[in-house]
Each structure stands twice: as structure tokens, then as C-alpha cells.
VEXSE-458134 format. One record per residue (C-alpha): residue number from 1; residue in one letter; x, y, z. Coordinates in Angstrom, 3 decimals, always signed. Layout:
# residues N
k; r; east; north; up
NUM; a; X; Y; Z
...
# end
This chain:
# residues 524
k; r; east; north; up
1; x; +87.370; +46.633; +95.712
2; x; +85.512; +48.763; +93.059
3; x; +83.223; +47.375; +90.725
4; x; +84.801; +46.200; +87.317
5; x; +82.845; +47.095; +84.418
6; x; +81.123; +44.404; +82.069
7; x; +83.339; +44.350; +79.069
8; x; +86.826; +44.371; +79.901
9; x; +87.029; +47.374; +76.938
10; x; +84.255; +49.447; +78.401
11; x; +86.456; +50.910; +81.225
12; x; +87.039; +53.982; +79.252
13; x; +84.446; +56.781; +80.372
14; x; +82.788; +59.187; +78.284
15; x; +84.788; +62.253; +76.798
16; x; +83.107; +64.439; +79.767
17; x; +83.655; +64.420; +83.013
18; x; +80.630; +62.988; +85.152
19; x; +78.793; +65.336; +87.206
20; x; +79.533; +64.095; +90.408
21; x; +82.904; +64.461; +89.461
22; x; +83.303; +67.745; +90.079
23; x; +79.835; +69.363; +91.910
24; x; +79.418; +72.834; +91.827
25; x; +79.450; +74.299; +95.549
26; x; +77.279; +76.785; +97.065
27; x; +76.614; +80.262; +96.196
28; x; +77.595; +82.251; +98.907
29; x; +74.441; +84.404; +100.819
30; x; +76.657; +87.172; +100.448
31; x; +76.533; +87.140; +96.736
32; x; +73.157; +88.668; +95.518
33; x; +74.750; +90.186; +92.699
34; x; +73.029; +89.164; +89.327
35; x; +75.160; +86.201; +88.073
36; x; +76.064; +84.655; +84.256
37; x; +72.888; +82.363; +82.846
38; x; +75.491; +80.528; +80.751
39; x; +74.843; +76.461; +81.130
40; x; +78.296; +76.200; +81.742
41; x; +77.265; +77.131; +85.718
42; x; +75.264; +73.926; +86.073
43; x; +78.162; +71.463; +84.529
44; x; +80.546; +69.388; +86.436
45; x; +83.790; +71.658; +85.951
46; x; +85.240; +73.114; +89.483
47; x; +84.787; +76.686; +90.122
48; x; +88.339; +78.745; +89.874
49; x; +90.481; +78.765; +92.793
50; x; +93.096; +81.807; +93.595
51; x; +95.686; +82.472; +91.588
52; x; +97.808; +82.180; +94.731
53; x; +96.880; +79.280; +95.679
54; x; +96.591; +75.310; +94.360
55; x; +94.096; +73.893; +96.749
56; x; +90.184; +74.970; +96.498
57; x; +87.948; +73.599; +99.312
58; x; +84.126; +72.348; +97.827
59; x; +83.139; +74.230; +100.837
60; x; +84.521; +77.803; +100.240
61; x; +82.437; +80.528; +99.213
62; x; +82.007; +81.263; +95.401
63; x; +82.834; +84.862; +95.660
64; x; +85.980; +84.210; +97.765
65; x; +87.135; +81.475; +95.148
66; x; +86.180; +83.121; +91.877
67; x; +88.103; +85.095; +89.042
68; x; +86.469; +87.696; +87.396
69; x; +84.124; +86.537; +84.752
70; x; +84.546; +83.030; +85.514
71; x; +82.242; +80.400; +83.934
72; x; +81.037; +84.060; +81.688
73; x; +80.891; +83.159; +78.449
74; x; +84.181; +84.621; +76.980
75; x; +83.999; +83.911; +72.825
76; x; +83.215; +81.369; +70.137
77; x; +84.570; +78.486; +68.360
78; x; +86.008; +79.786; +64.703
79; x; +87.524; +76.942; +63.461
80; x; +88.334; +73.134; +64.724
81; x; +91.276; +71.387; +62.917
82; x; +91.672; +67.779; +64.618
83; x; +92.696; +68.220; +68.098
84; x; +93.324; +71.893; +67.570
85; x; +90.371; +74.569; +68.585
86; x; +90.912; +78.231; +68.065
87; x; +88.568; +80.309; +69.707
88; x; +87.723; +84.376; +69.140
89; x; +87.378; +86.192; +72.037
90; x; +88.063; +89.528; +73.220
91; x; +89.281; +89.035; +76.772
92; x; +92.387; +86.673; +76.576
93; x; +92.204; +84.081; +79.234
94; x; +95.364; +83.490; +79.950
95; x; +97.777; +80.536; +78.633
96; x; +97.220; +77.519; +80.186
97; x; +93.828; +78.107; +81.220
98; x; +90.801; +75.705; +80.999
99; x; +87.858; +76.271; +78.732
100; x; +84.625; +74.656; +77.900
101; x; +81.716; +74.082; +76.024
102; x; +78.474; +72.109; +75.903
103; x; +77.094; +70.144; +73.001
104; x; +74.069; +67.014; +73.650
105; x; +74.802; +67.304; +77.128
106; x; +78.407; +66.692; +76.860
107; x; +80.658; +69.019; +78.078
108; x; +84.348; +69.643; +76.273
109; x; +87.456; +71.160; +78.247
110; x; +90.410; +72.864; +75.965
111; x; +93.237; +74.021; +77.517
112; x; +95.060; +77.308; +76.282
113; x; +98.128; +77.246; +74.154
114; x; +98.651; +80.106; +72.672
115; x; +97.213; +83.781; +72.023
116; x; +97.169; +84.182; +68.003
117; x; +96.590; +88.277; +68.067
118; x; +94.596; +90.164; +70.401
119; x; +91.208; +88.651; +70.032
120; x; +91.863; +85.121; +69.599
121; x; +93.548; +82.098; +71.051
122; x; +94.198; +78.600; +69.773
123; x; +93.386; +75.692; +71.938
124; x; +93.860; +71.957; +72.462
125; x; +90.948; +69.507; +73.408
126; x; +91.039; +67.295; +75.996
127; x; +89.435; +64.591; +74.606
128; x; +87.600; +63.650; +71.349
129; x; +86.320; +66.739; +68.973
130; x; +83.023; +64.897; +67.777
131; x; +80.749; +67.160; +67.869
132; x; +81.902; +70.310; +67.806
133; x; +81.594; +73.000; +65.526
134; x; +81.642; +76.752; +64.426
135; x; +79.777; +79.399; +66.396
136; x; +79.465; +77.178; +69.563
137; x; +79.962; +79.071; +72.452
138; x; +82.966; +79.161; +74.825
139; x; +83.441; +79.601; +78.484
140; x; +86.028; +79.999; +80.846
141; x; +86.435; +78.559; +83.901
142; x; +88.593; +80.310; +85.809
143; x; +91.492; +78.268; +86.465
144; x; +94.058; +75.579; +84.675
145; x; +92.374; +71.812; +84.716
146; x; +92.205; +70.263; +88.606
147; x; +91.022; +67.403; +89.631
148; x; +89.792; +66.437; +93.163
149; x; +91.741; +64.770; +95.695
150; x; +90.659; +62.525; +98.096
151; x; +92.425; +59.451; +100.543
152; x; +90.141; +57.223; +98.531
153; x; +91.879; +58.111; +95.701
154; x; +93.958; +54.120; +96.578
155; x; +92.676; +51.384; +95.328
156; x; +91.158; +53.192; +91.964
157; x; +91.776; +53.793; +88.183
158; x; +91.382; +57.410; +86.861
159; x; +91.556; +59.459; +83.687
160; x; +93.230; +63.236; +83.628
161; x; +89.813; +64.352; +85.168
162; x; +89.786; +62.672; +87.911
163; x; +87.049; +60.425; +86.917
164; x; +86.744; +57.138; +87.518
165; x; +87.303; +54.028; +84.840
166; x; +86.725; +51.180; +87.049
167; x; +83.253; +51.448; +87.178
168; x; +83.356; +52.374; +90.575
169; x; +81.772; +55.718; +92.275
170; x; +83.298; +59.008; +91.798
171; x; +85.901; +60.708; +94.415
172; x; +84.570; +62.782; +97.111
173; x; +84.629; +66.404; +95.517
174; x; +85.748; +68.141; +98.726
175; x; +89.075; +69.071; +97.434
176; x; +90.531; +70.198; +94.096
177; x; +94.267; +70.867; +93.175
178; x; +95.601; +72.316; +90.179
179; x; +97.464; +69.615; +87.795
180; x; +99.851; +72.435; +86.732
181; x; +101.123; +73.527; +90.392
182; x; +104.312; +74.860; +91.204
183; x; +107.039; +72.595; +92.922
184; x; +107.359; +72.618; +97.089
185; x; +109.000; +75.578; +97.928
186; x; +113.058; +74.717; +98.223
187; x; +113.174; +75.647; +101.907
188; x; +110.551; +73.031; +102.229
189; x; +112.565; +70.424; +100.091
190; x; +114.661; +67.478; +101.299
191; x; +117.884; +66.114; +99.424
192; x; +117.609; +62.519; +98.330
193; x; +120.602; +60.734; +100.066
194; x; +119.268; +57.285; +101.460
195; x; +119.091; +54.202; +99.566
196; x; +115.475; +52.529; +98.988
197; x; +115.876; +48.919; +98.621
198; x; +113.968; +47.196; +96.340
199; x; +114.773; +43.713; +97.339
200; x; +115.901; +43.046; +93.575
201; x; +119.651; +41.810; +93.633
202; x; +121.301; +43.069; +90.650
203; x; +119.795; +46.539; +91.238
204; x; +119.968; +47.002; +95.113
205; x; +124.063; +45.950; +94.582
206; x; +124.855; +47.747; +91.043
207; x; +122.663; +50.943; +90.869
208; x; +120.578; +51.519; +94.104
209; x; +117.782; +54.114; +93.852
210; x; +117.863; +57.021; +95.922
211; x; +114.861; +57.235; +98.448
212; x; +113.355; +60.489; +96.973
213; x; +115.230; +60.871; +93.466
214; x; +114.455; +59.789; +89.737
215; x; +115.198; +56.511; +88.181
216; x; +115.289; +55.594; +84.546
217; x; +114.435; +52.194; +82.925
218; x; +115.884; +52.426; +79.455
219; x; +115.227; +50.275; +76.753
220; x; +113.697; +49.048; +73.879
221; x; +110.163; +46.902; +73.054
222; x; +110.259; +43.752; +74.700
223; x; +113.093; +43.817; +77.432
224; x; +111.008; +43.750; +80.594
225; x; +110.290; +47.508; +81.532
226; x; +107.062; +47.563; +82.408
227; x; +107.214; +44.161; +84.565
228; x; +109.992; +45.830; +86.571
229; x; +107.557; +48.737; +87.137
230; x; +105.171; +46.064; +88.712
231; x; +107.594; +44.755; +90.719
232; x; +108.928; +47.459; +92.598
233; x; +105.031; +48.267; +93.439
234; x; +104.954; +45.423; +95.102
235; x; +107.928; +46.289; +96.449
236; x; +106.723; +49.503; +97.564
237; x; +103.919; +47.503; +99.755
238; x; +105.483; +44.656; +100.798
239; x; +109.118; +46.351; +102.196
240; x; +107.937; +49.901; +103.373
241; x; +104.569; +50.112; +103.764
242; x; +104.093; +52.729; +101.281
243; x; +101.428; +53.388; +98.494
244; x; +102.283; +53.970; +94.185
245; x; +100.657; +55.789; +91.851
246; x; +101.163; +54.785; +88.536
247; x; +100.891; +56.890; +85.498
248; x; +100.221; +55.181; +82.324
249; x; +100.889; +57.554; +79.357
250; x; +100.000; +56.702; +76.145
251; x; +99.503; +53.286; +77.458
252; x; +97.690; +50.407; +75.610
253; x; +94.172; +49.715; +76.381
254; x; +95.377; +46.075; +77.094
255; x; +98.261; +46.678; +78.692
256; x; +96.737; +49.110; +81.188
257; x; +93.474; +46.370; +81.732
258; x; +96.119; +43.350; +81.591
259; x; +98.294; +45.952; +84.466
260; x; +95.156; +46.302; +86.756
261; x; +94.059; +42.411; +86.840
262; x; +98.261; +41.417; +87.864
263; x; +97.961; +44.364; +90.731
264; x; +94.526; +42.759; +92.201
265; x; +96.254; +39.414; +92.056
266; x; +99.205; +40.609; +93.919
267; x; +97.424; +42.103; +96.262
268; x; +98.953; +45.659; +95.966
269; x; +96.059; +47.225; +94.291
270; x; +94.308; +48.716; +97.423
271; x; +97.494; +50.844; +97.827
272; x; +98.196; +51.731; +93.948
273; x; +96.427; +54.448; +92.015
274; x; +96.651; +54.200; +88.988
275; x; +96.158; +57.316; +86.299
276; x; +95.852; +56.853; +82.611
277; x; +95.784; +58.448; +79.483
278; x; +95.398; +55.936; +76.932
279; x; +96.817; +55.296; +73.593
280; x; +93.685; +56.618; +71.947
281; x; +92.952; +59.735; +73.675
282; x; +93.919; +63.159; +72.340
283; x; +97.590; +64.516; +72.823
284; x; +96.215; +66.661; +74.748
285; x; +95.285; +63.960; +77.389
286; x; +98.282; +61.745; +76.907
287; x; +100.531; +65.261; +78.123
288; x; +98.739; +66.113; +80.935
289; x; +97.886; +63.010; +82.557
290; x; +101.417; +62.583; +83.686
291; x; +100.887; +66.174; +85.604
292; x; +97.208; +64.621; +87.461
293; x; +99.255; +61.270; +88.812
294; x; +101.952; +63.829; +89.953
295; x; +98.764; +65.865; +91.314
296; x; +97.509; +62.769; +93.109
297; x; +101.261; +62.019; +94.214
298; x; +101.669; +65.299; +96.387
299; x; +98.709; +65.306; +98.012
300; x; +99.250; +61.535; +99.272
301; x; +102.894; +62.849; +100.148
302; x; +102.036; +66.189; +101.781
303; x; +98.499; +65.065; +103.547
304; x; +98.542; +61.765; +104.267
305; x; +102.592; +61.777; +104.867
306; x; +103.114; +58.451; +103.059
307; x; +105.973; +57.077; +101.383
308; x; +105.301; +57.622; +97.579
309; x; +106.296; +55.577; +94.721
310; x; +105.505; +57.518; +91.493
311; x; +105.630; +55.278; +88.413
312; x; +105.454; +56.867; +84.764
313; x; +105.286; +54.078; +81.589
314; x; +105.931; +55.551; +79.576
315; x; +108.492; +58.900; +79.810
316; x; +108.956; +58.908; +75.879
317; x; +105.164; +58.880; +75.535
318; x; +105.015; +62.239; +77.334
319; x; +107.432; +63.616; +74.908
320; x; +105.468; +62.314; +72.245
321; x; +102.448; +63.907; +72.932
322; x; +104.654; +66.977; +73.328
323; x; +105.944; +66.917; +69.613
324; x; +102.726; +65.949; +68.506
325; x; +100.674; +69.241; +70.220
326; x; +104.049; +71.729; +68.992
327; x; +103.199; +70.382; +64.904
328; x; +99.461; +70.723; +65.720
329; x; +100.435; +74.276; +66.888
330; x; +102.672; +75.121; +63.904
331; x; +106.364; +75.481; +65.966
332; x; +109.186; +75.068; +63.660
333; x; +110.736; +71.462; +64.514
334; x; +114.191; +71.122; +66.482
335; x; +116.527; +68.275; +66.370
336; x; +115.163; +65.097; +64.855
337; x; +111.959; +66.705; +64.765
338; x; +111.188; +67.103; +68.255
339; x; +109.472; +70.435; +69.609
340; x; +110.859; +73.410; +70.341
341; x; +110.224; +73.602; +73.996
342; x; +111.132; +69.634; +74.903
343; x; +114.105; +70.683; +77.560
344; x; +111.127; +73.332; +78.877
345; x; +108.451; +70.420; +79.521
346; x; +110.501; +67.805; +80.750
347; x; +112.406; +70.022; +83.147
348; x; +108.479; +71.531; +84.002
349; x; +107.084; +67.821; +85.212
350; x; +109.985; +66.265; +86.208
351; x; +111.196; +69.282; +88.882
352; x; +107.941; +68.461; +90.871
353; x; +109.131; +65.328; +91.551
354; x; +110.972; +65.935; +94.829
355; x; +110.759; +65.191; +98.604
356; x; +109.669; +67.034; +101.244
357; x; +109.520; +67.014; +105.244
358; x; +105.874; +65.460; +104.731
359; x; +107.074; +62.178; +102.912
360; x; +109.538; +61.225; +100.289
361; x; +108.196; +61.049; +96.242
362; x; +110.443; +58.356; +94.722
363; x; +109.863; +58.426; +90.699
364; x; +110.820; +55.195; +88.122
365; x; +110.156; +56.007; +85.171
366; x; +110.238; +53.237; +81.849
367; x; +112.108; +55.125; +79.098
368; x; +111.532; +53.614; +75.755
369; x; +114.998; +54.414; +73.593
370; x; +114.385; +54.754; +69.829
371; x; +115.876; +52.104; +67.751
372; x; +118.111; +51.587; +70.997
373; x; +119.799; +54.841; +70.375
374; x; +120.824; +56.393; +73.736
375; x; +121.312; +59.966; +71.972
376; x; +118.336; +60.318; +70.922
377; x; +117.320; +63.601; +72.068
378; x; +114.429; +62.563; +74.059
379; x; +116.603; +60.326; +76.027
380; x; +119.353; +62.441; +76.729
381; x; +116.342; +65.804; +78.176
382; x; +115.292; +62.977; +80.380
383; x; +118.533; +61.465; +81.514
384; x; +120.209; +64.940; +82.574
385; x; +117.490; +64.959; +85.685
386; x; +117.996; +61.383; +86.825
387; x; +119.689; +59.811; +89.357
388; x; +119.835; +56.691; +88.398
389; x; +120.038; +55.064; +85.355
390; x; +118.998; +51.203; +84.486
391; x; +119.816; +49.840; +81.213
392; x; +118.122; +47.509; +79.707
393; x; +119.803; +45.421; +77.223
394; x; +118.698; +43.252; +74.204
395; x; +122.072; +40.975; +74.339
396; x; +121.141; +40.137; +77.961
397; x; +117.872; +39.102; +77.288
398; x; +118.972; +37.344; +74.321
399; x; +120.817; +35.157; +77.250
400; x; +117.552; +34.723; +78.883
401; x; +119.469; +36.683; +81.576
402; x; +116.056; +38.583; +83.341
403; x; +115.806; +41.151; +84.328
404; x; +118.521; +42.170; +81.247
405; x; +119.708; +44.829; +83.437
406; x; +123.319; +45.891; +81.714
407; x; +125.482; +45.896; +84.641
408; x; +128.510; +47.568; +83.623
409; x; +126.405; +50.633; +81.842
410; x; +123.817; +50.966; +84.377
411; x; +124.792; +53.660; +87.148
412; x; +123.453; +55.190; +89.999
413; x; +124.550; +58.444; +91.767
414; x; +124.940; +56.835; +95.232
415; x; +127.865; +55.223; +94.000
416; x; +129.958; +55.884; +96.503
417; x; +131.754; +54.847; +99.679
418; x; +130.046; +58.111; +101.279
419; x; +126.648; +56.524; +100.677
420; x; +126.863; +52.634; +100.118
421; x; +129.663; +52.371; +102.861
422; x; +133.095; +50.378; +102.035
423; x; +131.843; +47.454; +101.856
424; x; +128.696; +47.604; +99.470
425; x; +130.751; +49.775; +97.516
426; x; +133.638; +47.369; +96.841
427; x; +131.490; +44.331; +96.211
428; x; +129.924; +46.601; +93.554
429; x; +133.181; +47.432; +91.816
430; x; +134.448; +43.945; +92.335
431; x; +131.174; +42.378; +90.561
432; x; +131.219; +44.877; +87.625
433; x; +134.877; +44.813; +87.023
434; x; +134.267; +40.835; +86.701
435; x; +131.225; +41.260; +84.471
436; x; +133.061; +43.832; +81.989
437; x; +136.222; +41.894; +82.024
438; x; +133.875; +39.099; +80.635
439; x; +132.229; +40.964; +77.915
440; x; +135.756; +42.037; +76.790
441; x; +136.816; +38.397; +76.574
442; x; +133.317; +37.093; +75.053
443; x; +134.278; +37.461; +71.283
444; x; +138.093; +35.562; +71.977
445; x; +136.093; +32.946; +73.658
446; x; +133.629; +32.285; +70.832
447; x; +136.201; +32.377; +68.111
448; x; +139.077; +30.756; +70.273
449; x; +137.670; +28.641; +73.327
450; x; +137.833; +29.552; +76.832
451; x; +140.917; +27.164; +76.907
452; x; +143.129; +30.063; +74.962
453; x; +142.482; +32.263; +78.094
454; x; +144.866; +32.373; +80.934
455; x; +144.197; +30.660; +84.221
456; x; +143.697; +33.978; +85.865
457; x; +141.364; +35.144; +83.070
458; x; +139.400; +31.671; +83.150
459; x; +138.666; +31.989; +86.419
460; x; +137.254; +35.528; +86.136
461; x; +135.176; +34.270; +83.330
462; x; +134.200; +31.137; +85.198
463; x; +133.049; +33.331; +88.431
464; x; +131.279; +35.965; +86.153
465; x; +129.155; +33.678; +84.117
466; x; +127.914; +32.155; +87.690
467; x; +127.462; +35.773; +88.880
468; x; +125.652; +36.761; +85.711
469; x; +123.301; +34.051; +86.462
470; x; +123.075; +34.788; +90.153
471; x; +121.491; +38.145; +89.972
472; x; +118.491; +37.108; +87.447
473; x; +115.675; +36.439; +90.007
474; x; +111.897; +35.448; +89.953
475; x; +109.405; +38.278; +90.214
476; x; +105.933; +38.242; +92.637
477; x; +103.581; +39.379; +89.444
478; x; +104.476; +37.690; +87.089
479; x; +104.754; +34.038; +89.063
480; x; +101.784; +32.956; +87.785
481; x; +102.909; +32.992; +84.401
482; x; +106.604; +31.448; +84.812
483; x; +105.259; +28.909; +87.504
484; x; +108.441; +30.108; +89.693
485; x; +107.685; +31.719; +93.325
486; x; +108.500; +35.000; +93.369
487; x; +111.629; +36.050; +95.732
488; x; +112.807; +39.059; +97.251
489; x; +116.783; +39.697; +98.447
490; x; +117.368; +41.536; +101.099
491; x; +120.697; +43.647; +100.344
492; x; +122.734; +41.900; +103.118
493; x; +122.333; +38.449; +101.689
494; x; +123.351; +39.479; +98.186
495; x; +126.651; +41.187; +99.195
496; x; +127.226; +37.938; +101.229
497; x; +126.236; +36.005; +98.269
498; x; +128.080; +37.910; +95.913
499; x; +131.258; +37.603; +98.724
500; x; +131.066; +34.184; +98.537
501; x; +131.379; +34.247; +94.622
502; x; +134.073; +36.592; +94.334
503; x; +136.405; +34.671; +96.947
504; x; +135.798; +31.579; +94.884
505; x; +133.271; +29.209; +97.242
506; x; +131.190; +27.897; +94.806
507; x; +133.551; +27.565; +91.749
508; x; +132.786; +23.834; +91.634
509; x; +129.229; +24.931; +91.482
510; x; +126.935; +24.103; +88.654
511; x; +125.794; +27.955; +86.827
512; x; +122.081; +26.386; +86.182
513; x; +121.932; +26.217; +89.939
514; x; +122.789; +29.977; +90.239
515; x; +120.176; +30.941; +87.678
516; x; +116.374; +32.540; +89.048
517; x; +116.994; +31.974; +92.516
518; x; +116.846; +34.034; +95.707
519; x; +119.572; +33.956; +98.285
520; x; +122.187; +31.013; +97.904
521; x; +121.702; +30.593; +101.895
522; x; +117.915; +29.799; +100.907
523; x; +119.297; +26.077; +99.262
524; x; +118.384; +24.868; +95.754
# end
């Protein structure tokens, strides 16, 4: 287990990357050639890699690896406005591309935006702009940002570098990939189809998630999303034997400390990595570090042929940082004030998100929904490339019904005999249509009494109210804190469970007996 630092707030690393982060390989003997002086070829940034390619080996020669005029000094800083760097130069590097520059020994990465006129470009800064200024010089490294990529990668907590923030060593710089890569090739792709249990009742019965697709938490503050995130990492572990990388964007410093110390106490943390970009860090970092977990994601998926569970908290983040880089940049505002290009760079991170013959990438992904408004346009770029769809609701956790997944608005595309099979999916049907026929009858009940209903309507009340309670359940992480033993339902037992309550055979059944519980075969 790495080494935690000292002060539970001194996890954060400097604003450059540390040198054995990213060590500069070997000239090759062939290359005699007179070569650039600039101090940016003795820093820690990786030498380019071919345009052609996403992978660069630590032990390939420079010449075979290197643009021209890489790490050549290519311009100056003219002006720095917060976060926002623009930079005159007469060779354009191209958009997208990685800069740098040195100040006290610290060295500063900008990524390319956009090209103002023909000799200058405007740039965002990874990390904090303290200490730069006008007339410093710029160089270019060759390539967009990568980070390396290693199998001991698990078990660790990194920034959008690559670097570590758990104190612990840096990752063996034998391998670099390129955070903005294209998606597997189609012909290489696999269609999601299979359901990946999650040993969670009301979701394995109501909206499954599809081994390989995109699932969406929605909801507010305070509804649970992030504590379902933790549980299906155990999950993850414990059921398949696979590994999670976790993304936190725009996360809280004590969420994402709080996050780490539940993981280690589960005992799922030497097959998590987790990636953040933290509340405080430029927008810059809080975009991209969304694009290094899904960098760290492939490579466990398409070397070391693991199942993959990619977790983002939180989506809406991401598009925040987005909006906040397009009004740093000066685009004209769309609807409600988001950016210009938000269909353009959720579509961009969220088609990379696939499965191949190597492994499977499944993605869950916490969705916060602006004052609970599902048409927010946020919501709705991110919904359109989901396949399934939890929502979480504030009158169900006003019930203390957890988790306050709505199950009559919640969905999953796998709904479907073709899929689920006849019986899964008419348990499904039979359970909702009992749980919305009980909303419906909720406001008659408070203002009338269940006694006004009719027999056959009391009785569907009656069995939904125990079903209700039935499919909250007790969580692994977070057992420590409610003092109840975590449980975990395998699908079989809840459809026979959920059988059992549908045909009536525990009507004369108290509901507090139904509530946080595993299996009803398990006892009290």
C-alpha cells in the first residue's frame, strides 16, 4: 500500500510534474546532428510520439519518435489573463498541442485552444499561473499531454499528469499514451448486450447495466450518488474479479481524501485507480482529467485484458469546466449559457468509452441535475449516449427509502424479453406497475385514508409499500457508519423474492421487516 502523506491536505503535488514522472530517454547514436540548448530538453515532459500513433515506448529512439522542432523553443508569452495564456509565435503548433515553460525550476504545460491570426495562439494552463509572466519563453513539445502507463498504475491516486498524490513513488516511465486518443477502431469494437450484475436489488431487477455500455446516476446534492459509485467498486472486485478506475472531476479535496480512506477499508483499493482533478485546480485540469482516467482505462482493458469499471463523479463537472474554458476563450454562449461546442465534447469523451475483444469498459457516471431539472441542457448532451438511466429522487429519500432510486422513471435499454428473458422481464413490469399504481394513489390516501380505496387497490398498495421497502439494502462501504452489515443480492433471489411478494406470501408480513435487508430466504 503506498505511503500516505503527513497531512491529510498535503496529497496535492506541486503544479509540475516530478521528474521521474516523465524521464527523458536516450538520444539515439544515430543522431549527431546539433540539437536545441533550450532547458525545456532536461525537464520531465515526454518526448513527442507519431502522429500516427498513441503509444511511445521510453525506449525508442529520439529521432524515430520526434516532430520537427520539438522541445525548440517556438515563441513567447504576450499576455496571461487568469487561466488564459496567449503566446506569439510564428510556427503554429497545432490545436490541441502541449506547451511549456520553466520558471524557479517549475515547469508549466498549456494546452492549445485556439490560433488568434497567423502568429499567435491562445492557450490554457494546466495548473496554477503563479509565476508567470511576459517575455518568458515557450516551447513545444511535440505532442498533446500523455501520461505514462504502467500495471502499477492499481492501487494509486493520480493527477492529469500522471503523477502521483499518495505520496507514493512515481509510475514506471516505460510507456506513454496520449490522453486525447482516438476511439478503438469499430471493426475492433464489441456491442454491449450482457447484463453486469451488481448484486444491488432494485437496480439488477428495474434497470440492469449493460456489461460494456454507459450508466447515468442522476440527481441532486445529497441523494446518495457518490456512495452508489463506491458500491458498485466493490462490486466490481468482489463479483467479477475486475479492477475500477475512478475519475474524480472537480471533486472536493475531502471528498476525494474521505473516498480513498472508505476504498482501503473495503479492501478494494489495490484494484481501484483513482484519477483526480480537484475542485481547486484550473479548468483546464478539471476537463482533461476525465480524458487521463479514460487513458488509464484502455490500457488496463486492451493490455492487461481486464474487466473495467470506469467511474466519473462528477459528469456535470466536466461540462463545467467546459463552459468555464469557452467564456475564458471569448465563444458566444448557447442555451442557458453553456458553450458552444458542449454536444462536440461530450460526444468526444464519452465515444471512447466502448468495449473491445481485449476486455469490456463499463462506465457509471454520477450526473448532478441542476435544481433537479432533467432538461437542463447538460443533462439531456449526456443522457442521449447512455444506456441506462438511474434516477435519483428527493421524495424517496425523504422516505428514508436508500438507495432513492425512482423506480418507475429509471430505465435501462436491456429492457426487454430479448435480453432479461420472460421471466426477469415480467417481474420487472409487474413490480413497477405496482410501484406507479401507488404513487398515483398516494395523494387520495393522504387526504382520504387507505380505507376509501378498493380491496383490489388496497392490496396493490399494501404489496407495494412492502416492496418499496424490500429493495432498500445495506451497502459494504458505508457499514461502518450505519452499523448494518453490508449485503449483496444475487439476481435470482430477488426475482424469487419479489415472486413471493407479488403472489401475496408475505401480506401478513410486518413492512419494517422488509426494510435494509438482503434476501428474505436469508431470515430476519
Amino acid at each position: 500500500m503506498p505511503r500516505r502523506p503527513s497531512n491529510a491536505l498535503t496529497w496535492k503535488t506541486s503544479c509540475a510534474p516530478p521528474a521521474a514522472i516523465f524521464p527523458v530517454p536516450p538520444a539515439s547514436p544515430a543522431a549527431t546532428a546539433p540539437t536545441s540548448t533550450s532547458s525545456c530538453a532536461n525537464t520531465a515532459w515526454p518526448r513527442n510520439c507519431s502522429r500516427a500513433t498513441t503509444t511511445v515506448k521510453a525506449t525508442e529512439s529520439r529521432d524515430a519518435r520526434q516532430a520537427p522542432n520539438a522541445d525548440a523553443a517556438i515563441g513567447t508569452i504576450v499576455e496571461v489573463r487568469g487561466p488564459v495564456v496567449d503566446i506569439a509565435c510564428p510556427r503554429l503548433p497545432p490545436l490541441h498541442q502541449a506547451l511549456c515553460t520553466h520558471s524557479n525550476q517549475q515547469t508549466f504545460i498549456f494546452e492549445v485552444h485556439q490560433h488568434l491570426d497567423s502568429a499567435h495562439v491562445r492557450a490554457i494552463t494546466l495548473h496554477s499561473t503563479s509565476g508567470l509572466c511576459r517575455g518568458m519563453t515557450v516551447y513545444d513539445t511535440g505532442a498533446p499531454l500523455q501520461v505514462p502507463v504502467s500495471p502499477e498504475c492499481l492501487g494509486r491516486l493520480l493527477d492529469v499528469f500522471g503523477a502521483p498524490l499518495d505520496g507514493g513513488a512515481p509510475l514506471p516511465a516505460s510507456e506513454y499514451r496520449n490522453i486525447l486518443a482516438a476511439p478503438a477502431p469499430l471493426p475492433d469494437a464489441v456491442a454491449p448486450s450482457d447484463v453486469l450484475e451488481t448484486g444491488i436489488k432494485v437496480i439488477d431487477l428495474l434497470c440492469p447495466f449493460v456489461r460494456g455500455g454507459k450508466t447515468g446516476l442522476f440527481g441532486g446534492a445529497g441523494l446518495g450518488k457518490t456512495v452508489l459509485i463506491m458500491e458498485f467498486m466493490h462490486a466490481m472486485v468482489t463479483l467479477h474479479q475486475g479492477v475500477s478506475v475512478f475519475a474524480g472531476v472537480g471533486e472536493r479535496i475531502r471528498e476525494g481524501h474521505e473516498l480513498w480512506h472508505m476504498m482501503e477499508a473495503a479492501g478494494v483499493m489495490p484494484h481501484t485507480l483513482m484519477v483526480f482533478g480537484q475542485m481547486d485546480e484550473s479548468p483546464g485540469v478539471r476537463f482533461r482529467v476525465g480524458h487521463t482516467a479514460l487513458t488509464y482505462a484502455e490500457f488496463l482493458r486492451d493490455q492487461l485484458h481486464k474487466e473495467v469499471l470506469f467511474l466519473m463523479d462528477n459528469a456535470f463537472r466536466f461540462v463545467q469546466a467546459g463552459s468555464e474554458i469557452s467564456g475564458l476563450l471569448g465563444r458566444m454562449p448557447a442555451t442557458v449559457g453553456y458553450q458552444p461546442t458542449l454536444m462536440t465534447e461530450v460526444a468526444a469523451l464519452q465515444e471512447r468509452i466502448l468495449s473491445t475483444r481485449a476486455g469490456a469498459v463499463t462506465a457509471v457516471e454520477a450526473i448532478y441535475v441542476p435544481a433537479d431539472d432533467m432538461s437542463d441542457p447538460a443533462v439531456t448532451a449526456i443522457i442521449a449516449h447512455l444506456d441506462t438511466t438511474v434516477i435519483l429522487s428527493r421524495a424517496q429519500a425523504g422516505k428514508g427509502i436508500y438507495p432513492a432510486v425512482d423506480p418507475v422513471q429509471s430505465t435501462s435499454q436491456l429492457m426487454d424479453r430479448h435480453f432479461l428473458g420472460d421471466r426477469h422481464y415480467t417481474v420487472a413490469e409487474a413490480v413497477r406497475e405496482h410501484l406507479a399504481r401507488y404513487q398515483e394513489l398516494e395523494d387520495i390516501i393522504t387526504m382520504l385514508g387507505i380505507e376509501e380505496l378498493s380491496e383490489q387497490d388496497r392490496r396493490v398498495v399494501l404489496r407495494a409499500r412492502k416492496l418499496q421497502r424490500y429493495l432498500t439494502q445495506p451497502f459494504h462501504v458505508i457499514a461502518e457508519q450505519t452499523a448494518i452489515p453490508g449485503v449483496s443480492v444475487p439476481l435470482a433471489a430477488t426475482l424469487a423474492d419479489c415472486e413471493a411478494f407479488l403472489r401475496g406470501d408475505y401480506d401478513d408480513m410486518p413492512e419494517d421487516r422488509c426494510y435494509l435487508r438482503g434476501s428474505m430466504q436469508e431470515g430476519p
